[in-house]
Structure formats: C-alpha cells, structure tokens
C-alpha positions in Angstrom: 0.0 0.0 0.0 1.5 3.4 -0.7 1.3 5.9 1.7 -0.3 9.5 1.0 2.4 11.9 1.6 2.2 15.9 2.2 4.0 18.3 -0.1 6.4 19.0 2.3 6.9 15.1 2.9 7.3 14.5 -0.8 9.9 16.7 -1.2 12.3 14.9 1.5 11.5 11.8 -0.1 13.1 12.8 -3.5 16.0 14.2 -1.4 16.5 11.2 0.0 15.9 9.2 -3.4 18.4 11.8 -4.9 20.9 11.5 -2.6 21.2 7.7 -2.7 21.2 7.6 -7.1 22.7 11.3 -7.5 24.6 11.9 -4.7 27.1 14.1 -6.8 25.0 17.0 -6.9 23.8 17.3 -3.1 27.8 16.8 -2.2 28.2 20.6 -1.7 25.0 22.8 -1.2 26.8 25.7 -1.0 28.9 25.2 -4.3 26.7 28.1 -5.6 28.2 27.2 -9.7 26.5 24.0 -9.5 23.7 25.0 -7.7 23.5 26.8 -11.0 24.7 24.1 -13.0 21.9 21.7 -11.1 19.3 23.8 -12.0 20.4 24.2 -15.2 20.4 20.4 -15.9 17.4 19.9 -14.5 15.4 22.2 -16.0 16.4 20.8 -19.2 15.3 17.5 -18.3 12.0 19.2 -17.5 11.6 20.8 -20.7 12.4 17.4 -22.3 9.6 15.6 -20.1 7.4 18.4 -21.1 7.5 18.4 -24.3 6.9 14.3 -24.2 3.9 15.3 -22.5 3.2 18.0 -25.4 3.4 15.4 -28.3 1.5 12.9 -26.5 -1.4 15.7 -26.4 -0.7 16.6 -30.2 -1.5 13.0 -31.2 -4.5 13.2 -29.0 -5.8 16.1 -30.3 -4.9 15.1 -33.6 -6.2 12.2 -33.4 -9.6 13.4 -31.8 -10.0 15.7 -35.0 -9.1 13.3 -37.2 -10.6 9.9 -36.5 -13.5 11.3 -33.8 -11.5 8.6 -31.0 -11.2 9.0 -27.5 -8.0 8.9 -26.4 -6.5 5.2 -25.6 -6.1 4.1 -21.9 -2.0 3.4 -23.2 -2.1 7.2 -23.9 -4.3 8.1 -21.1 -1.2 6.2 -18.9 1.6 7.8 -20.5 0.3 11.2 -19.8 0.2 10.5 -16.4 3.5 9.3 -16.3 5.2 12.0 -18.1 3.1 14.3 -16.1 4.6 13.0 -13.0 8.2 12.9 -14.3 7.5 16.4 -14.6 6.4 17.2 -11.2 9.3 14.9 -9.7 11.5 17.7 -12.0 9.8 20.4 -10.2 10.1 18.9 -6.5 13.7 18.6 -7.2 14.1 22.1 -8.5 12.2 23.5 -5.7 14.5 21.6 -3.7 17.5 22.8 -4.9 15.8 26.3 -4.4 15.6 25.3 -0.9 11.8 26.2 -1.5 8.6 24.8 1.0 5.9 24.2 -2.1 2.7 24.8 0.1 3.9 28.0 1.9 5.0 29.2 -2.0 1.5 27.9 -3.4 -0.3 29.6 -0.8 1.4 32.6 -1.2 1.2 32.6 -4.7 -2.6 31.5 -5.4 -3.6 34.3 -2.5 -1.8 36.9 -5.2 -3.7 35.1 -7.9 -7.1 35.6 -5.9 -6.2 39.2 -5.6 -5.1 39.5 -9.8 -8.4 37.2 -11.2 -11.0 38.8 -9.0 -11.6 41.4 -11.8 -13.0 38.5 -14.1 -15.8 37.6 -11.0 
C-alpha cells in the first residue's frame, strides 16, 4: 500500500531518493556554480519531459479531430507518467531552491485571488 504523503513530505522523499542515485550533486550545497549548474540540468530535463507530454497531447488532439477517438487508456497512462516525471522535475528544482511548495502555493494562489477577482 502506498502511503499519501504531504508536499512538504514529498519533497524529503526525493531528497533522499536523490541523494542515494545522485549523490554528486547534493555533495556541496553551498557550491553556488553548480547549484546553478543543477538547476540548469534539470530544468532541461524538465523541458524534455514536457514536451513528451506535449506530443503525447498533439496526437490526442490530432487524433480526436481526425478519426473522432477517445484517447486510448495506453495514452491516457503515458500522460500520467510524463506528467509525473514532470512534477518529480519540479520537486527537485524546488528543492535545490531550498523552497517549502505549500507556503509558496499559498502565497502565490492568494496573489492570484487578488489578480483574477476582476474576471468575477
């Protein structure tokens, strides 16, 4: 059974997970070049796993126009799993930004409230 996790609980879990396969790039936190070079990396990788999840959505779409099909449960699957290899790119960048998610989200989303109330 897999346990639910908080934000905050998620994020130590990949630093643990990235510390025991990628220990290299936690060696020296305060190494600020690759800090930089980290982020850097990864945020390529995210772009990469983003635009998987991009052409899986063209041939959706494309498909949907084309040939009037729902889209498959194999691609249903697949956009779930490159969605989530692009939030674990986003927990780790948030974890090299030595960032707390909910206390950014919150933050953020009560800005957002403040912005979008003029379409109410």
């Amino acid at each position: 059974m897999v346990k639910e996790m908080t934000l905050k609980e998620l994020q130590q879990f990949q630093v643990n997970f990235d510390k025991k396969y990628f220990g290299k790039y936690w060696a020296d936190k305060g190494d600020i070049d690759q800090k930089i070079s980290f982020l850097k990396d990864m945020t390529i990788a995210l772009t990469g796993e983003l635009g998987e999840f991009a052409n899986i959505i063209k041939k959706v779409s494309r498909d949907r126009k084309n040939l009037g099909s729902k889209p498959s449960k194999e691609r249903t699957e697949k956009l779930k799993e490159e969605l989530i290899d692009c939030f674990i790119y986003l927990i780790i960048l948030s974890n090299i930004l030595e960032m707390d998610i909910e206390k950014e989200y919150l933050q953020k989303t009560k800005l957002n409230e403040k912005r979008f109330q003029k379409y109410l």
